[in-house]
MARKE-186835 format. One record per residue: chain; residue in one letter; x, y, z of N, C-alpha, C in turn. Coordinates in steps of 0.05 Angstrom, whole numbers, plus 5000, padded with zeros to 4 digits. Each point is the difference from the previous one (the first is absolute). Layout:
BEGIN
('A','a',(X,Y,Z),(X,Y,Z),(X,Y,Z)) ...
% end
This chain:
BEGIN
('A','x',(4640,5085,4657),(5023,4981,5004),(5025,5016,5008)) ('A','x',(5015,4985,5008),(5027,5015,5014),(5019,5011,4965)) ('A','x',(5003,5024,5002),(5012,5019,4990),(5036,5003,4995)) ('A','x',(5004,4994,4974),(5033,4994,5002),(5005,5022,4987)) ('A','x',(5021,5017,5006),(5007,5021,4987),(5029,4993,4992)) ('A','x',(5013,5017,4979),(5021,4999,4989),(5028,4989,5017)) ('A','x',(5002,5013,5025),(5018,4983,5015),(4990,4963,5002)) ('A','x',(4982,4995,5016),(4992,4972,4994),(5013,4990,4968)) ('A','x',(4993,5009,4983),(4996,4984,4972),(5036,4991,5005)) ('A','x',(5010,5030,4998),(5033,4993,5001),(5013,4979,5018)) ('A','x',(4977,4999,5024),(5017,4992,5024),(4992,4962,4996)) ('A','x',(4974,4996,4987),(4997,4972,4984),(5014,4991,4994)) ('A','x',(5011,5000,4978),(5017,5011,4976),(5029,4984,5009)) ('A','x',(5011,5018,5014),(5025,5000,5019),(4996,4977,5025)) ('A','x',(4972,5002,5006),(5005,4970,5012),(4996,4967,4993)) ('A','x',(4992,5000,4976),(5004,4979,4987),(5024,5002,4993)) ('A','x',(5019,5012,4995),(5022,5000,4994),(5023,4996,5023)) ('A','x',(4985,5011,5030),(5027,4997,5014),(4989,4976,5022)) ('A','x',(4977,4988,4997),(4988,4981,5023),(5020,4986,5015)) ('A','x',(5009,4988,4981),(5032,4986,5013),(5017,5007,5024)) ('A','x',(5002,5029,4997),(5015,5013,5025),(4980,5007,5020)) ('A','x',(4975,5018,4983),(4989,5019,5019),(4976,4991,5021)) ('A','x',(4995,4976,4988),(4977,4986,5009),(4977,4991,5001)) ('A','x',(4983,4981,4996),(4970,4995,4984),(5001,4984,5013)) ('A','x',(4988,4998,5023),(4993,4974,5021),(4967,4985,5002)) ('A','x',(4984,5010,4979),(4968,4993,5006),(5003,4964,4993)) ('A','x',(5010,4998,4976),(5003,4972,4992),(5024,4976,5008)) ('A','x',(5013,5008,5029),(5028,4990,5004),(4987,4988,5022)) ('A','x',(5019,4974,5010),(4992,4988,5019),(5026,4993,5019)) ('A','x',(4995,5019,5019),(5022,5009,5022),(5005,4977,5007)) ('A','x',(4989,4979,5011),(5002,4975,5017),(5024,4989,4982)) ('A','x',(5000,4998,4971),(5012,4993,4994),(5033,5006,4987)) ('A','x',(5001,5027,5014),(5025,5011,4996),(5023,4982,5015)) ('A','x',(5027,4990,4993),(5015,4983,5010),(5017,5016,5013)) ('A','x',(5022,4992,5037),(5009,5006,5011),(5023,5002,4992)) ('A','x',(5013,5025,5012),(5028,5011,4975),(5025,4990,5016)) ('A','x',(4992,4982,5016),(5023,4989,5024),(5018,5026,5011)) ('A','x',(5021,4997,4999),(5004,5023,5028),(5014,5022,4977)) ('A','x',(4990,5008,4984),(5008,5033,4986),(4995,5017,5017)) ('A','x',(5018,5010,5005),(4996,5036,5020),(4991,5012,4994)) ('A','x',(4973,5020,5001),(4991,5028,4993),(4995,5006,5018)) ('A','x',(5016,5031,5003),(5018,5019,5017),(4964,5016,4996)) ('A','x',(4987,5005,5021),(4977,5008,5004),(5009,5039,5014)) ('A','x',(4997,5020,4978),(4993,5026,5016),(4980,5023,5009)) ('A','x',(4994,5002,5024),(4974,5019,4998),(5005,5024,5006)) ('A','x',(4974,5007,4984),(5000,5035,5009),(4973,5011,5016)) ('A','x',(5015,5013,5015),(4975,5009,5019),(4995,4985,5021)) ('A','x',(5009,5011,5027),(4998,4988,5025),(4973,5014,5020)) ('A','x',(4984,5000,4983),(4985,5020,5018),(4964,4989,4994)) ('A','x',(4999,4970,4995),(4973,4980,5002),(5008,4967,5016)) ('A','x',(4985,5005,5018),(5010,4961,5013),(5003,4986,4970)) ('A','x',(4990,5002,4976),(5004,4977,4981),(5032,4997,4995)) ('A','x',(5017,5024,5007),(5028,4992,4989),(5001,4984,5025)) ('A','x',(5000,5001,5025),(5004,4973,5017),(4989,4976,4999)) ('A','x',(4986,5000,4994),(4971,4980,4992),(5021,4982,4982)) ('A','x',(5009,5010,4971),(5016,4984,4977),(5023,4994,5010)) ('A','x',(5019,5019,5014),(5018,4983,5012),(5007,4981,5026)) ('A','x',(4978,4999,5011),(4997,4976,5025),(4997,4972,4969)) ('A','x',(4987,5007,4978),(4994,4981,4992),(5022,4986,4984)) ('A','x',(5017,5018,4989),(5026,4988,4979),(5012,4997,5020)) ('A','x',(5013,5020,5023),(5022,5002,5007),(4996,4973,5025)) ('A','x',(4979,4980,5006),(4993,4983,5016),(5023,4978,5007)) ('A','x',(5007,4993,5022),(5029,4980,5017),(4995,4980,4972)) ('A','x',(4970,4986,4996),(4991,4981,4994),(4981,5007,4983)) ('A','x',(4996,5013,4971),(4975,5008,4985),(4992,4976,4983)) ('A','x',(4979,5018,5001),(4980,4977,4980),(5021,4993,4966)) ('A','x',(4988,4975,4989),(5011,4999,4979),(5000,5022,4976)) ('A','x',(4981,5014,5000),(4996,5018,4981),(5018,5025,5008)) ('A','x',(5013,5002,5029),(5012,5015,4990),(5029,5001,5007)) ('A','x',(5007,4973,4996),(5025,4992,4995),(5017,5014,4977)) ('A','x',(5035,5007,5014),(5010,5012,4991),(4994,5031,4981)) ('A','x',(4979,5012,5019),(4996,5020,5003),(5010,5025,5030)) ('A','x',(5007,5016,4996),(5012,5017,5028),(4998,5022,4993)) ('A','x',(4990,5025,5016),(4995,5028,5001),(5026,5003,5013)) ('A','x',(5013,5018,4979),(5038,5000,5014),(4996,5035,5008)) ('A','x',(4983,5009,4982),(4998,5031,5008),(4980,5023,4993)) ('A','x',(4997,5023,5026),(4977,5019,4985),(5009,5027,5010)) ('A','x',(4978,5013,4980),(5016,5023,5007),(4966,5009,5017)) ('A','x',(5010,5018,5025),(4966,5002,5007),(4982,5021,4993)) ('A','x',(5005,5020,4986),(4982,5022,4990),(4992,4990,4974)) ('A','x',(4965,5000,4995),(4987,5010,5030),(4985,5023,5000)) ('A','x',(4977,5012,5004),(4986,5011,5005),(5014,5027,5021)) ('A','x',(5006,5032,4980),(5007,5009,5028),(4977,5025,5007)) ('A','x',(4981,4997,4990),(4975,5015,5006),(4964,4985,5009)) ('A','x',(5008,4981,5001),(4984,4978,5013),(5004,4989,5035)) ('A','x',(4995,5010,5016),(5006,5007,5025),(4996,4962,5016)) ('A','x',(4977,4988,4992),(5003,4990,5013),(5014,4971,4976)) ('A','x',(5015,4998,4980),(5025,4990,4982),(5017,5003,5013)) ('A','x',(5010,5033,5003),(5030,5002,5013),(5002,4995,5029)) ('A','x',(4976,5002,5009),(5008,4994,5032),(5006,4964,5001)) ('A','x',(4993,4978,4987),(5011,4971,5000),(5029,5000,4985)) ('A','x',(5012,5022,4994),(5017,4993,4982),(5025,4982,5013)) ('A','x',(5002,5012,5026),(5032,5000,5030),(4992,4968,4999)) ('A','x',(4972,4988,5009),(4985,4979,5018),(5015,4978,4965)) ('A','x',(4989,5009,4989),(4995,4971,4964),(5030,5004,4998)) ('A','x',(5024,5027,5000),(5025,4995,4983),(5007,4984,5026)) ('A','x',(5001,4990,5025),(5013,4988,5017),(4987,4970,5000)) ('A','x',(4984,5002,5002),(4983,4972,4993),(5017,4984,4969)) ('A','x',(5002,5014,4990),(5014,4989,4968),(5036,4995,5006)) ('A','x',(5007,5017,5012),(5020,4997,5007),(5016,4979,5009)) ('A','x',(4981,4987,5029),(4994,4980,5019),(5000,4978,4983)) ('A','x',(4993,5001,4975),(4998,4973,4988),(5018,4994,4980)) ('A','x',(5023,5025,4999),(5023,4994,4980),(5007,5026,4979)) ('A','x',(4976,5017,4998),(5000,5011,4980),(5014,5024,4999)) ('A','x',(5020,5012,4978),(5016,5019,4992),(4978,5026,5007)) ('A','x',(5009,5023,5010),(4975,5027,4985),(5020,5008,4988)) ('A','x',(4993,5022,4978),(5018,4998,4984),(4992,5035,4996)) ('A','x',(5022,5019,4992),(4991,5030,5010),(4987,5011,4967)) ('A','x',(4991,4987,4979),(4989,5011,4983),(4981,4977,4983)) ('A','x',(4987,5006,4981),(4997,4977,4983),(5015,4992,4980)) ('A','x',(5013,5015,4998),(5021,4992,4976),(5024,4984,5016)) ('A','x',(5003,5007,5020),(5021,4982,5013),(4980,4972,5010)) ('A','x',(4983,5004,4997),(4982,4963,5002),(5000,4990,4977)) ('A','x',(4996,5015,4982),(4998,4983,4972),(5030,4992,5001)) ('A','x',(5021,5001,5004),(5025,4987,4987),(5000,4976,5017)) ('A','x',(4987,4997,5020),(4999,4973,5020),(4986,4979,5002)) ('A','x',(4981,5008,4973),(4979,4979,5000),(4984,4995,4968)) ('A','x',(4987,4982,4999),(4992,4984,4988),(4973,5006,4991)) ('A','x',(4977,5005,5023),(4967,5001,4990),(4997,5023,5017)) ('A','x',(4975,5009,5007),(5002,5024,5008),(4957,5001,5010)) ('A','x',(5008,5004,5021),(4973,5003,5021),(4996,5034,5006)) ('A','x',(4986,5008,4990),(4993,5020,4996),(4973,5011,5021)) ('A','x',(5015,5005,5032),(4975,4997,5019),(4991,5025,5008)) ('A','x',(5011,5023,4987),(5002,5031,5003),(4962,4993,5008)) ('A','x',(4990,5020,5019),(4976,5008,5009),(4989,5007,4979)) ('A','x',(5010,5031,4999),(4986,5023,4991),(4999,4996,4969)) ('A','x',(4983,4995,4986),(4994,5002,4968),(5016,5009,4984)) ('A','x',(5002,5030,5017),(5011,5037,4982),(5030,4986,4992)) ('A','x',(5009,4989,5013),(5030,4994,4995),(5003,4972,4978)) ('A','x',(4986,4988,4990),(5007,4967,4988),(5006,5010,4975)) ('A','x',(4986,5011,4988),(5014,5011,4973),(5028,5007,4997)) ('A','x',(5008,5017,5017),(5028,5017,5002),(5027,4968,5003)) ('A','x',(4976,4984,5018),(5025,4978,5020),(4996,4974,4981)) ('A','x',(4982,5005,4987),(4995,4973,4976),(5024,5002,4976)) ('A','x',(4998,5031,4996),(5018,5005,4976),(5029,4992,5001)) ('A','x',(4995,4997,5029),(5031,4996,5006),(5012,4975,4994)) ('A','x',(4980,4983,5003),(5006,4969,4997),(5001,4991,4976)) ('A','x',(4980,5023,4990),(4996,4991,4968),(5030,4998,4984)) ('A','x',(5014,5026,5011),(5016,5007,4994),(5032,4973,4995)) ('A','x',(4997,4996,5028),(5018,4970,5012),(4987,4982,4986)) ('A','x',(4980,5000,4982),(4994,4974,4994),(5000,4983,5027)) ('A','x',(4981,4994,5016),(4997,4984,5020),(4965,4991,5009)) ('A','x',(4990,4980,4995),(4975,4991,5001),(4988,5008,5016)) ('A','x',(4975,5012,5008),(4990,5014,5020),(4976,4999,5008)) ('A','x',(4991,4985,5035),(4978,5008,4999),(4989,5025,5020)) ('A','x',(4978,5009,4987),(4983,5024,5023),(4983,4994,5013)) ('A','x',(5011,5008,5023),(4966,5003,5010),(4984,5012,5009)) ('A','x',(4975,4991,5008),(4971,5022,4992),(5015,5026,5019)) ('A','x',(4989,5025,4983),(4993,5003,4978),(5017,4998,4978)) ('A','x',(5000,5001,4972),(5020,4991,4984),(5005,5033,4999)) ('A','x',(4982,5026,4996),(5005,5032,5003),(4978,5007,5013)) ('A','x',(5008,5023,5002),(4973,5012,5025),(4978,5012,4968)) ('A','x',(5007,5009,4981),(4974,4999,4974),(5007,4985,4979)) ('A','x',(4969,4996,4990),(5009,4981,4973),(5018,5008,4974)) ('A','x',(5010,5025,4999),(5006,5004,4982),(5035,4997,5007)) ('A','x',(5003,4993,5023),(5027,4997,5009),(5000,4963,4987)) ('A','x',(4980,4995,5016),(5003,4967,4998),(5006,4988,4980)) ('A','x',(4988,5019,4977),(5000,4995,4965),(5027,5003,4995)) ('A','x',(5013,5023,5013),(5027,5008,4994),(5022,4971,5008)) ('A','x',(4993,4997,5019),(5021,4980,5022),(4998,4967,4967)) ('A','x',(4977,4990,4994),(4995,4982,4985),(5014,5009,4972)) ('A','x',(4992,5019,4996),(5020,4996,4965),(5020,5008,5008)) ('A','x',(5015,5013,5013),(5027,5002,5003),(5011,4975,5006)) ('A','x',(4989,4981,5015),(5012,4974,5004),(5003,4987,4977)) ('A','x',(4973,4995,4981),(5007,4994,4969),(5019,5006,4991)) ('A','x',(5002,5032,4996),(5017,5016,4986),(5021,4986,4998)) ('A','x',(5006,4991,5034),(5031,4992,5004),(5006,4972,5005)) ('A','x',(4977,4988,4996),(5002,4971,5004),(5004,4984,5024)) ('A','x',(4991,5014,5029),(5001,4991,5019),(4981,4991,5005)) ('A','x',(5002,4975,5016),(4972,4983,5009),(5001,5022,5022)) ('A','x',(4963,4999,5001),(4982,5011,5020),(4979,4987,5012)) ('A','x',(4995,4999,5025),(4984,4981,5007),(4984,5021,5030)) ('A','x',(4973,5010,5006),(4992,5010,5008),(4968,4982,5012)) ('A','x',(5001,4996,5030),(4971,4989,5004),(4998,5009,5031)) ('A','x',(4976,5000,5013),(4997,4999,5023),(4990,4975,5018)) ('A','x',(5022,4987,5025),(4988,4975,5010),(4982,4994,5004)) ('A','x',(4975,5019,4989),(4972,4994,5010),(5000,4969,4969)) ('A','x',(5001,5013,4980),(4997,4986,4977),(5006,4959,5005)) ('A','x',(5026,4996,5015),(5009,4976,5008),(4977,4987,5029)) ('A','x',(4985,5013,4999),(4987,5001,5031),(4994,4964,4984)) ('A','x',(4994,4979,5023),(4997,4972,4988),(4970,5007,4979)) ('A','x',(4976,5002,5012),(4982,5000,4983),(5000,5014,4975)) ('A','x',(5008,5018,5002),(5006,5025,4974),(5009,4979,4985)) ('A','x',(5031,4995,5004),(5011,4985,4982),(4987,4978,4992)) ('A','x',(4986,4985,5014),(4998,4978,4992),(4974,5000,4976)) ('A','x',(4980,5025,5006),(4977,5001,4978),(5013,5011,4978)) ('A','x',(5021,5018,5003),(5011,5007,4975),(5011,4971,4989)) ('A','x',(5019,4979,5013),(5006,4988,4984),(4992,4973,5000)) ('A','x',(4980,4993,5009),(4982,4971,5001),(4978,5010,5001)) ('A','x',(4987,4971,4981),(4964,5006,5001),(4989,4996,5020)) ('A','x',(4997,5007,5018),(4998,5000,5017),(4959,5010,5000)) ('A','x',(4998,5018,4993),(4966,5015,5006),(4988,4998,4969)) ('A','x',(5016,4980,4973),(4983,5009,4981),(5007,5023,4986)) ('A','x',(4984,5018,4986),(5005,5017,4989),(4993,5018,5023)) ('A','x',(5025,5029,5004),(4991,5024,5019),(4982,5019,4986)) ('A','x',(4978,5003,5014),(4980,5015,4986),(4999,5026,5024)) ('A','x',(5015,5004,5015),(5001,5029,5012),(5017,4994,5030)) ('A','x',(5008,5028,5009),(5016,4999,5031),(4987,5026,5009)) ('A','x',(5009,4997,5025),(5005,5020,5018),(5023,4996,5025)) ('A','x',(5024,5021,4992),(5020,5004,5024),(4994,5019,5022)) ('A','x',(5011,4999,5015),(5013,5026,5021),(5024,4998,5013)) ('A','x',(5005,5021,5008),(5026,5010,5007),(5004,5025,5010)) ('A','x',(5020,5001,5023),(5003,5030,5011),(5007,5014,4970)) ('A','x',(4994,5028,5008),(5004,5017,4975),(5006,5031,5010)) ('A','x',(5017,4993,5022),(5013,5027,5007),(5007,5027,4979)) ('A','x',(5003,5029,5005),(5017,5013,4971),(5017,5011,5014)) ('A','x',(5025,5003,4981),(5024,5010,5000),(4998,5028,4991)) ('A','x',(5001,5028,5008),(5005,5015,4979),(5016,5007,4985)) ('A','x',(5001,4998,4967),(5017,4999,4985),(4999,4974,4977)) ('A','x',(4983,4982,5022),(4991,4979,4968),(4972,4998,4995)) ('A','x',(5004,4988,4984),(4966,4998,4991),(4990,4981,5020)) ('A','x',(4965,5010,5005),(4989,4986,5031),(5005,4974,5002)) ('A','x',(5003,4978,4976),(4991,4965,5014),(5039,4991,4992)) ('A','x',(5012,5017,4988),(5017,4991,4996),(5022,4989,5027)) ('A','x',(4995,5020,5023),(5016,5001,5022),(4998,4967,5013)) ('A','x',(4976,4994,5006),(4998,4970,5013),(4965,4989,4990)) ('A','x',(4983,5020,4987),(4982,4990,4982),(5001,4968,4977)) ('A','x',(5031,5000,4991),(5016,4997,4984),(4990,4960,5001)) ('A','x',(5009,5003,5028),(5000,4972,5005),(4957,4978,4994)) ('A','x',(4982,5025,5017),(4985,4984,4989),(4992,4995,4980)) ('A','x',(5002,5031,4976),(4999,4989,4969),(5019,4979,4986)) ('A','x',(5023,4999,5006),(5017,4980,4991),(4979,4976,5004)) ('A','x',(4995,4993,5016),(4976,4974,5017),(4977,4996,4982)) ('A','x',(4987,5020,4989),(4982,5006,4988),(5016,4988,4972)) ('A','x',(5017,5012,4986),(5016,5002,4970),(5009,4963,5010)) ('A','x',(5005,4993,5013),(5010,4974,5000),(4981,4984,4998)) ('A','x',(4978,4996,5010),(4978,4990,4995),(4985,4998,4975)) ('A','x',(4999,5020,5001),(4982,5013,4976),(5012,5001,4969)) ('A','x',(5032,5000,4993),(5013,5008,4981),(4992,5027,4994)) ('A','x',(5021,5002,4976),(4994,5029,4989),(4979,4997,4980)) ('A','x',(4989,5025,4988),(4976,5006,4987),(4980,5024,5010)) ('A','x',(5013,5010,5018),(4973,5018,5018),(5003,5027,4982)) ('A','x',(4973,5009,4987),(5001,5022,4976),(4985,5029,5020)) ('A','x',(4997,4999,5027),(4983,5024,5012),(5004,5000,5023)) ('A','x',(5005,5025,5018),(4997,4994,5036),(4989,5016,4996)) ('A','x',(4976,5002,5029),(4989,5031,5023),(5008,4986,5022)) ('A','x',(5007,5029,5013),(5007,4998,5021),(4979,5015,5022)) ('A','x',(4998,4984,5027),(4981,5013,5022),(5014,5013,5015)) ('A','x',(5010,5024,5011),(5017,5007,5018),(4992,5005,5021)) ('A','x',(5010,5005,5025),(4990,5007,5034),(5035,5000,5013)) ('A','x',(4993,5021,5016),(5022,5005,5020),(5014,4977,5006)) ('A','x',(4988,4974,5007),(4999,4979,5010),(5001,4970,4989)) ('A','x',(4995,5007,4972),(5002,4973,4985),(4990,5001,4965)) ('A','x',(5001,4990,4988),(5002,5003,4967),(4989,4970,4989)) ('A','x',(4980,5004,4982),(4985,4973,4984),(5010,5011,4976)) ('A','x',(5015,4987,4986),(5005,4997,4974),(4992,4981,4984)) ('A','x',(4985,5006,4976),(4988,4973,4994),(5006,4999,4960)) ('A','x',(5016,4979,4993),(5007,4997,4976),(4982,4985,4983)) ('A','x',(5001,5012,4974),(4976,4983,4982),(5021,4982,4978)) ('A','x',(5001,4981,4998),(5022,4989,4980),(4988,4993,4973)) ('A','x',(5009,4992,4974),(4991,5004,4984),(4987,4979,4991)) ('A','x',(4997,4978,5012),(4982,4981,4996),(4970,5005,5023)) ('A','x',(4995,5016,5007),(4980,5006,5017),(4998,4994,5030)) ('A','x',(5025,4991,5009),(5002,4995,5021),(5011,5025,5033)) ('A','x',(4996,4990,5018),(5003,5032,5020),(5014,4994,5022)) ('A','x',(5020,5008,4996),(5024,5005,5029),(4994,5011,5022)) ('A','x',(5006,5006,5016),(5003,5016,5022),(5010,5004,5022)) ('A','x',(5014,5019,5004),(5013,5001,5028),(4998,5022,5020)) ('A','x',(5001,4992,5020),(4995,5017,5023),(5021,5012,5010)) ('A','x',(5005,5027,5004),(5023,4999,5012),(4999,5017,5029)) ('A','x',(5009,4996,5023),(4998,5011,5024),(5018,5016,5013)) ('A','x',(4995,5012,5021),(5009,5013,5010),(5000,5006,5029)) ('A','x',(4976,4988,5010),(5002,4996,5024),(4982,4973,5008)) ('A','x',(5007,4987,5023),(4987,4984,5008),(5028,4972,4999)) ('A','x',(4994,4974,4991),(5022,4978,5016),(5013,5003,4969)) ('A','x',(5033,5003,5004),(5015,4996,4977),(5002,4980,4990)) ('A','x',(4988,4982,4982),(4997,4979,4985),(4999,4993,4974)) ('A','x',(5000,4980,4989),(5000,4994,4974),(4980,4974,4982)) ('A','x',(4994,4998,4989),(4980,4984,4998),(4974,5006,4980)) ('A','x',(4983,4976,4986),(4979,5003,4978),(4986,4980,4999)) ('A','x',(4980,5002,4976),(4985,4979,4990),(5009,5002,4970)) ('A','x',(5005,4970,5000),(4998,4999,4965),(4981,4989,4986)) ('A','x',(4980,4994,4983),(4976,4994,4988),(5010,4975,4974)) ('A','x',(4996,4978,5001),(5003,4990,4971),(4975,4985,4993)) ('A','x',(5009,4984,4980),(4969,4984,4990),(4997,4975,5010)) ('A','x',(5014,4986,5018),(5007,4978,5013),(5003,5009,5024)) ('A','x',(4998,5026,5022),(4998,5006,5023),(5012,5018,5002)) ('A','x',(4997,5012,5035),(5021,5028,5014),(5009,4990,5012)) ('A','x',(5028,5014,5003),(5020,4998,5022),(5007,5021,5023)) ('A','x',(5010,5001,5021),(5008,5020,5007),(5021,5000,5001)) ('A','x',(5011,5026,4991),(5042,5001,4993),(5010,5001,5028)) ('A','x',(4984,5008,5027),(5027,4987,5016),(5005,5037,5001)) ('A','x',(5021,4998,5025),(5018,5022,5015),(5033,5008,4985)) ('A','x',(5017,5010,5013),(5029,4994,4989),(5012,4984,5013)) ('A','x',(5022,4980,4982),(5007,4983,5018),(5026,5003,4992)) ('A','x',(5013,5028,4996),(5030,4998,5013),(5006,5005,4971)) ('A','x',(5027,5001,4993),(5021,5011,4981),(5019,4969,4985)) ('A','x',(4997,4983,5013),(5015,4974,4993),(4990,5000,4967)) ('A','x',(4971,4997,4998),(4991,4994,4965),(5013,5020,4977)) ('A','x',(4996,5028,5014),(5015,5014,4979),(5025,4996,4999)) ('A','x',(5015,5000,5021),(5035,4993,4997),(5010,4977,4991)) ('A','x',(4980,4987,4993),(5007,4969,4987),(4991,5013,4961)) ('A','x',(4992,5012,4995),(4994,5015,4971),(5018,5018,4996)) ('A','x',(5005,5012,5024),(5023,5011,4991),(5032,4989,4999)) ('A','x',(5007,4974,5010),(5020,4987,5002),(5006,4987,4970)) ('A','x',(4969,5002,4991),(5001,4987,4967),(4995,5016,4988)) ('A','x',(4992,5014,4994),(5009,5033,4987),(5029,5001,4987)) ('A','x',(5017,5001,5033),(5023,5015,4999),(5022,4972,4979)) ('A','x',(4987,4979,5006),(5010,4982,4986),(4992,4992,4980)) ('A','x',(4978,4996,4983),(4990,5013,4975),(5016,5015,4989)) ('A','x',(4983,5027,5007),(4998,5025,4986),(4979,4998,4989)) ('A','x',(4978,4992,5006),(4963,4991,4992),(4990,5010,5017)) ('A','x',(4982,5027,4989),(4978,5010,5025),(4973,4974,5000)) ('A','x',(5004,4995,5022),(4966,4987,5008),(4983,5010,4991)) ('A','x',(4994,5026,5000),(4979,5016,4994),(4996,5013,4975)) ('A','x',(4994,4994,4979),(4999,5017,4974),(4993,5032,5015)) ('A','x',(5025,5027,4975),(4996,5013,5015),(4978,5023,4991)) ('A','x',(4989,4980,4977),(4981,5023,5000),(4979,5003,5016)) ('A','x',(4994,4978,5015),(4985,4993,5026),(5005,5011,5019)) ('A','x',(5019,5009,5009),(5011,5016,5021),(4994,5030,4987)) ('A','x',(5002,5004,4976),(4991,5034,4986),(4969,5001,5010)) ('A','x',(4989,4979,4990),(4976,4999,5003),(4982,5004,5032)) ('A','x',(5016,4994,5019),(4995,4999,5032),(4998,5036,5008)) ('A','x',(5034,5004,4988),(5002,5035,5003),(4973,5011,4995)) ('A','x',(4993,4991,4966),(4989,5020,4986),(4959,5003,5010)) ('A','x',(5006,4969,5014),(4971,5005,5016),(5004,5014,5016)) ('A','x',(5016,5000,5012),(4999,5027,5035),(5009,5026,4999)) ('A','x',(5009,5007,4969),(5002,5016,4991),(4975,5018,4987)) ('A','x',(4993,4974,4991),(4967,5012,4989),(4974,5005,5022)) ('A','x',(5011,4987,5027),(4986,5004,5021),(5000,5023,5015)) ('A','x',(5025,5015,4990),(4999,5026,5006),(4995,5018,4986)) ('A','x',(4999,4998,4979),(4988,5017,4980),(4962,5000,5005)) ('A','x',(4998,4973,5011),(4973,5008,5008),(4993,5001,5022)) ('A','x',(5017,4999,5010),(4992,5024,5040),(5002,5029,4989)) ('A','x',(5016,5004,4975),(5002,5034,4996),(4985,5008,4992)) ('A','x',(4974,4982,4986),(4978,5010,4977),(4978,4988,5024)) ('A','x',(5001,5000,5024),(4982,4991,5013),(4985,4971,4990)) ('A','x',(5008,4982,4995),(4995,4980,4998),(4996,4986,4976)) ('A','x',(5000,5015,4980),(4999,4994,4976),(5012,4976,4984)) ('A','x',(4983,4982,4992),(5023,4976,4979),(5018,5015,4989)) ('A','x',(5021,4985,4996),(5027,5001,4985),(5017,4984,4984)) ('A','x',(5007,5006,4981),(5019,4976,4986),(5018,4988,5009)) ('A','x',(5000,4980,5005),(5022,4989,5007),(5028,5003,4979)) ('A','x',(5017,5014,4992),(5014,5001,4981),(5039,4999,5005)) ('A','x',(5002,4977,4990),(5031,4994,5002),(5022,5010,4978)) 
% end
């Protein structure tokens, strides 16, 4: 069974105690969160160097946006940013002008963003840096979300989560694969019955410097962990130049799995298994689902995502490398 060690026990502990702020979204029902009429939250990002920071602000900063993300505005970012990631810094000129174009402040540090804003989009690339740029917010007290990866290793990731405790900032961390319609919808309608197993895939490019599935792996396990819930107590991993089978054993006897690629058509997509039928999850269909979770997030202060579920995602692809290093060997899944 999945393995809690002394941080976990504390980090329990501390989240029954701070749910309120920090977030416990498994049993909440978003639909029914009420519209805050026109309250302003001053939207700031960091890191100009992934289409997703344009992606979120075509969406708030819109002539005419959707209701959800009414009286919301990205007023400013600062764009570093990845400066050892070649092809990060080469979009950096193309995304800070694109953001610009639509209203938005850049702002020459992060500490001079934090005095301008309100929630905080955290779109930095590169992993190595979220810890250093998280602390910062922690610091401002300012709600924050990341995105994938939340650190380039798990032991960063662990860091980035109790420090948010520590300090009582909501944190909210997912990848848009998770909102994809089908995902969501087996996670949250009965849709197939009871799920009695999956299989994702997903490009699974590596970065060097993070751990292998974390870089863009990330997204088909999330797919998998959304489906599936948490519970997964073992991975092996299959490795090849070219592509990776990871296959999770969860602790009710059930078996995950995901593919991850590397070459061939960049896509996204699975089978999910229940006792009432399969589905197939479908491709990506864009960034709108997550930026509508994150619009209620920031207005909350309620992660959607319990975050030990999100520990639990790391700590599989974490454990997936631990068994590409032991040549294939099962591994604990351990959070």
């Amino acid at each position: 069974m999945v393995q809690h060690n002394d941080f976990m026990d504390l980090s329990r502990r501390r989240f029954l105690k701070k749910s309120a702020i920090f977030g416990v979204g498994a049993g909440l029902d978003l639909g029914s969160i009420p519209h805050f009429g026109n309250a302003s939250i001053r939207i700031g990002i960091i890191g100009l160097d992934t289409s997703h920071a344009v992606a979120f602000t075509k969406l708030f900063n819109a002539e005419n946006p959707l209701k959800e993300f009414e009286g919301f505005k990205v007023v400013s970012a600062f764009p570093y940013g990845s400066m050892k990631i070649s092809s990060s810094m080469e979009r950096i000129p193309e995304y800070t002008k694109a953001v610009q174009d639509m209203g938005v402040r850049i702002s020459n540090s992060i500490e001079e963003l934090l005095e301008e804003i309100d929630v905080v989009l955290l779109e930095t690339n590169d992993g190595n840096l979220h810890l250093e740029q998280a602390r910062k917010v922690f610091k401002a007290n300012k709600p924050l979300f990341i995105d994938k990866p939340v650190a380039a290793n798990y032991k960063e990731v662990k860091a980035i989560y109790s420090e948010a405790q520590e300090s009582g900032v909501p944190l909210f961390s997912a990848s848009s694969l998770r909102y994809q319609q089908n995902v969501h919808a087996i996670r949250n309608e009965d849709l197939l019955g009871k799920i009695i197993g999956c299989d994702t895939f997903s490009p699974a490019e590596i970065e060097p410097g993070h751990s292998d599935l974390f870089w863009y792996g990330i997204h088909g396990v999330e797919m998998l962990f959304t489906v599936m819930g948490p519970g997964c107590e073992s991975v092996k991993r299959i490795y090849s130049h070219d592509a990776d089978i990871v296959v999770g054993k969860w602790a009710d006897g059930r078996i995950g799995t995901f593919r991850g690629m590397r070459t061939g058509v960049h896509d996204y997509g699975g089978t999910a298994f229940g006792t009432g039928g399969n589905l197939t999850l479908g491709s990506f269909d864009g960034y709108e689902a997550l930026a509508k979770q994150i619009a209620r997030f920031f207005r909350t202060k309620v992660s959607p995502v319990d975050f030990t579920e999100t520990l639990e995602i790391y700590a599989f692809m974490d454990a997936a490398e631990k068994s590409k290093l032991q040549g294939g060997a099962e591994v604990l899944c351990t959070i």
